[in-house]
N, C-alpha and C positions, 0 to 999 in steps of 0.2 A: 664174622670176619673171614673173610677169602684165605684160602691157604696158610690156615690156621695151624695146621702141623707141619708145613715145609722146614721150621728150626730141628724139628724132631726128626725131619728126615731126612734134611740135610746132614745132622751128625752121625746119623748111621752111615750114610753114603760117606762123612771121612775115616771116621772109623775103619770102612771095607779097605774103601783106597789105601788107607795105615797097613793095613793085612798084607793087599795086595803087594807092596812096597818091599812085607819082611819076609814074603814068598818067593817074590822074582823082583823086576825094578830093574832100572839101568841106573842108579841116580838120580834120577830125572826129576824134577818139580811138578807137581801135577796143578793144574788148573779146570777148574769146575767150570764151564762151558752151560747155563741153563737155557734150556731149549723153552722157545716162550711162545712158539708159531700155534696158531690158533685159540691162544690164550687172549685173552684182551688186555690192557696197559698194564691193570694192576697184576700180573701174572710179575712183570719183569723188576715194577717198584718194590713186592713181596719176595722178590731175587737178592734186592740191595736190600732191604729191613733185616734178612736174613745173615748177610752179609757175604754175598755174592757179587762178585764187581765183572763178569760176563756174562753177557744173553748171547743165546742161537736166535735166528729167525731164518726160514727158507726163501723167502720172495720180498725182495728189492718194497714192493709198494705197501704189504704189511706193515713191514720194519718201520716205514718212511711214517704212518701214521701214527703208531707208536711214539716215536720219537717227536715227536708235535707235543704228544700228553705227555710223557714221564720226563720230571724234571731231574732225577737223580744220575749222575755222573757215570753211569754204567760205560762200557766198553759192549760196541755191539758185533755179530760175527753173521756175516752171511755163510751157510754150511748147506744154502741148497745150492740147485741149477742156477745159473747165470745167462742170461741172453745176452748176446752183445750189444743190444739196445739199450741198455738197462743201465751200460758201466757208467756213465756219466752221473748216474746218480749216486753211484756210492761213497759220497764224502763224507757221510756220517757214520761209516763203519771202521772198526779198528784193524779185521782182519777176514781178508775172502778165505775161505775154504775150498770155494772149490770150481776153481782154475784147471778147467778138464780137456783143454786143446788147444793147438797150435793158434788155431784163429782168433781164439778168445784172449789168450795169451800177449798176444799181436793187438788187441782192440783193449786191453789193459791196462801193456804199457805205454802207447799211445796219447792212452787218458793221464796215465801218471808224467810223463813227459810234458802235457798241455798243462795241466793244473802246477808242476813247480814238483812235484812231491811224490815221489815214485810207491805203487800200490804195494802195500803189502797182504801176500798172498801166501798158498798153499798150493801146491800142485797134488793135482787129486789122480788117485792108482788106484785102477782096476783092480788089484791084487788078486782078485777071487774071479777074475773073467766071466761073470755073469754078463749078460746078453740085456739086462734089464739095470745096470749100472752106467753109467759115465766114468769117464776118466782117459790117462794115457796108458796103455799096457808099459806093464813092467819092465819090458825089453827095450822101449823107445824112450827111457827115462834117462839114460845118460845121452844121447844123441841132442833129445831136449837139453838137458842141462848147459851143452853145451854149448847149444843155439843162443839158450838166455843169457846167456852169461854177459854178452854184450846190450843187453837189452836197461837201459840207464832209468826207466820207467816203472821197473819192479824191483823189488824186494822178496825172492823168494824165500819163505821163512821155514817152508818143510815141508811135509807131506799129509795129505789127508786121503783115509780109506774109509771103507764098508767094508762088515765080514755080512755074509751072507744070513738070513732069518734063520732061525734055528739050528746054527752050524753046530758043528760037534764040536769038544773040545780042540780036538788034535786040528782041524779047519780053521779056526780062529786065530790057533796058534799061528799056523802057515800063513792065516792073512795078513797081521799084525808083524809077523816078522819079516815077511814081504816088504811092508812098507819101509818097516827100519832099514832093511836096505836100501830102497829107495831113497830113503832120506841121508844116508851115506854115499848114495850119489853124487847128490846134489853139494853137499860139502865136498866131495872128492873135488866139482868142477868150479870151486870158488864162491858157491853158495849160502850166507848165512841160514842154514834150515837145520835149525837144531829142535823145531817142534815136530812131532808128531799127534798129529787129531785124529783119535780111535778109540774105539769103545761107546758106545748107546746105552740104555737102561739094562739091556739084558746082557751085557756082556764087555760089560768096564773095569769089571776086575781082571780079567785076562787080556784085555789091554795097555792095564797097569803093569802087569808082570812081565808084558814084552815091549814096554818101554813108552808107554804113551805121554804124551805131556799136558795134552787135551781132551779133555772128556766132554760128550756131547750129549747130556741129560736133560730128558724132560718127564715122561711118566713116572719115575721112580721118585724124583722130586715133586710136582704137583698135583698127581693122580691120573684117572685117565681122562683122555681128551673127550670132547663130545662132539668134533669132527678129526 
């Protein structure tokens, strides 16, 4: 049986999040975000059995075939890159991730204005200004905000980061809080974004402690990848 142990390791993953929650926390509700990219169908069905009601996938056409085979009611998140070729197809997902630029922003709501139904999305922060990340720098995040604000096509729901591969602690800290500001931006300019998506396998419990609301796991819930 495929992901035979995800029940067992899915309660330890709540379990931490519990921890995390009596350690730091804003209040916040956490939602388990399973990352399903490179897995195959049953990776996201073994998600719902478990009783997980969100999958990750990175790339638009994965996702899409996925979504053909698994019949079970999942909510699905795009948390990679986005091409602006691509927006048109994402009527099968519940929530973008990551909305990393004016242009794309612009080619979103566009799509959400054509279709009736305004996208709901995440604007994705550099926080960690890596050179090998996407996103808007943290400075250009209220200037945006308040570009979007008029924008009838999106739903920006919050923010989503990356802290850097093997950050220290006190670096995670600073990315994670980074964003929470960010995302106090974006409500400052009339934005419903009361999510934050932070935290990965290696480091979700210190994004639970500075306020995450999304968590974006995959190896720690179904082992490691074989690509």
């Amino acid at each position: 049986m495929p992901f035979q142990d995800l029940p067992a390791r899915l309660a330890e993953v709540r379990e931490r999040i519990e921890l995390a929650m009596e350690r730091g926390g804003h209040g916040q509700t956490v939602t388990i975000v399973a990352v399903t990219k490179t897995y195959g169908p049953d990776a996201p069905v073994a998600a719902w059995n478990a009783g997980l009601k969100d999958v990750g996938e990175n790339r638009v056409q994965e996702a899409a075939s996925k979504m053909l085979e698994v019949r079970v009611p999942l909510r699905w998140h795009l948390i990679g890159h986005l091409q602006r070729n691509k927006v048109k197809e994402l009527d099968g997902f519940h929530l973008v991730h990551s909305m990393d630029s004016p242009r794309l922003a612009d080619a979103l709501a566009s799509y959400g204005l054509a279709r009736v139904r305004p996208m709901e999305v995440l604007l994705q922060v550099n926080v960690s200004g890596e050179g090998t990340k996407g996103g808007y720098e943290p400075a250009d995040v209220e200037r945006e905000a308040a570009r979007l604000k008029g924008f009838a096509g999106l739903a920006v729901r919050g923010v989503m980061t990356m802290a850097p591969f093997d950050a220290s602690g006190a670096v995670l800290r600073a990315v994670f809080s980074g964003a929470r500001e960010s995302a106090a931006l974006l409500r400052a300019a009339g934005h419903p974004a009361t999510e934050l998506s932070m935290g990965m396998s290696g480091d979700y419990e210190v994004a639970v402690e500075e306020g995450a609301t999304l968590v974006r796991l995959g190896t720690v819930l179904f082992g490691a990848r074989s690509a």
